[in-house]
C-alpha positions as CSV (number, residue, x, y, z in Angstrom):
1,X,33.3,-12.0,37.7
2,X,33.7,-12.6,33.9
3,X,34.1,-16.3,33.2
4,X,37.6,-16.9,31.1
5,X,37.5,-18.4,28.2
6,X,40.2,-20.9,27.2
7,X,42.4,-19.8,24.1
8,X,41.4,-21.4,20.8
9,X,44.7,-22.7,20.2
10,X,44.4,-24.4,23.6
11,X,40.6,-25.7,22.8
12,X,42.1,-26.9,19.2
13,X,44.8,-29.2,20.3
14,X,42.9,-30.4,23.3
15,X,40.4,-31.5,20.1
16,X,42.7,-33.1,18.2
17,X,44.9,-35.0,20.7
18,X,44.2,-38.9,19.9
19,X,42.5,-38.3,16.8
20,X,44.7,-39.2,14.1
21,X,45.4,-36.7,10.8
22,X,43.0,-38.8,8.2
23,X,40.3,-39.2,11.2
24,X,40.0,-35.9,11.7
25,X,39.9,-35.2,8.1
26,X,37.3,-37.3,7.1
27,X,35.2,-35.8,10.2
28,X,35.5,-32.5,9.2
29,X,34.4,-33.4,5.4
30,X,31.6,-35.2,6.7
31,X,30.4,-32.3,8.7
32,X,30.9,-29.9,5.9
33,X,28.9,-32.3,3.5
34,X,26.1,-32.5,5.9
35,X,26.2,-28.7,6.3
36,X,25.6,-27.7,2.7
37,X,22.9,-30.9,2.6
38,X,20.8,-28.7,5.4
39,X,21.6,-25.6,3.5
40,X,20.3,-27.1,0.3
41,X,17.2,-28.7,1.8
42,X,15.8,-25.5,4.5
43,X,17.4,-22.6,4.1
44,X,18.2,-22.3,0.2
45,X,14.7,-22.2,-1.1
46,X,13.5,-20.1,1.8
47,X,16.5,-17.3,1.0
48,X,15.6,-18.0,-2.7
49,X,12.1,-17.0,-2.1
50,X,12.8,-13.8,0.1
51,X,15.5,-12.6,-2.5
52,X,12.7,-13.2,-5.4
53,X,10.1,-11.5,-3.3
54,X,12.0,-8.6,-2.2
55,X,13.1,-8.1,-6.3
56,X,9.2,-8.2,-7.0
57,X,8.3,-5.3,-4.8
58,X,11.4,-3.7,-5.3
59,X,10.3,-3.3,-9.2
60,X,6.9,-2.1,-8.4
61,X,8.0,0.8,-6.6
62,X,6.3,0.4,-3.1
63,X,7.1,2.0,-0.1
64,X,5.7,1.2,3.5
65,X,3.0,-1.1,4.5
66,X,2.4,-1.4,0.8
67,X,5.4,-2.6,0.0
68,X,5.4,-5.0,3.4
69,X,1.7,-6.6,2.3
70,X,2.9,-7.0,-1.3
71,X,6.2,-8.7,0.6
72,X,4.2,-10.7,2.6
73,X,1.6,-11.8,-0.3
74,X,4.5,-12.8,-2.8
75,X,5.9,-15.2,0.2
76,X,2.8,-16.5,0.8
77,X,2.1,-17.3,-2.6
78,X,5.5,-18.9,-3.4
79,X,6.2,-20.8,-0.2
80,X,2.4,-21.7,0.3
81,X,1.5,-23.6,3.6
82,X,5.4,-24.5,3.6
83,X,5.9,-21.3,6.3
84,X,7.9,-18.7,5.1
């Protein structure tokens, strides 16, 4: 038997009952803040990286494992040790 979900409307104000306009504001705007932080601090420069390395091989032409090893080299060499 498929398990039924609650409607989001139904979730949303079983959320907010109690919690005041400005509280939930300010929740939600910490959260978001603390969001982009994390984005910022793991998953920027990593994206950055892949984004730079796939541009590299893109502009020497390769195709197939070449290009993957030469994908795989440039990541290794700008992330390091780091993990890519």
């Amino acid at each position: 038997m498929a398990k039924k979900y609650k409607p989001i409307d139904e979730v949303a104000s079983n959320f907010a009952t109690g919690v005041s306009d400005e509280a939930a504001k300010e929740k939600w705007a910490t959260n978001a803040a603390a969001s982009v932080d994390y984005y910022r601090e793991n998953f920027a420069p990593v994206y950055n990286t892949q984004i730079q390395c796939g541009a590299e091989v893109k502009s020497k032409g390769l195709a197939g494992y070449e290009a993957l090893k030469a994908y795989a080299d440039c990541m290794y060499r700008r992330r390091g040790k780091k993990g890519a």
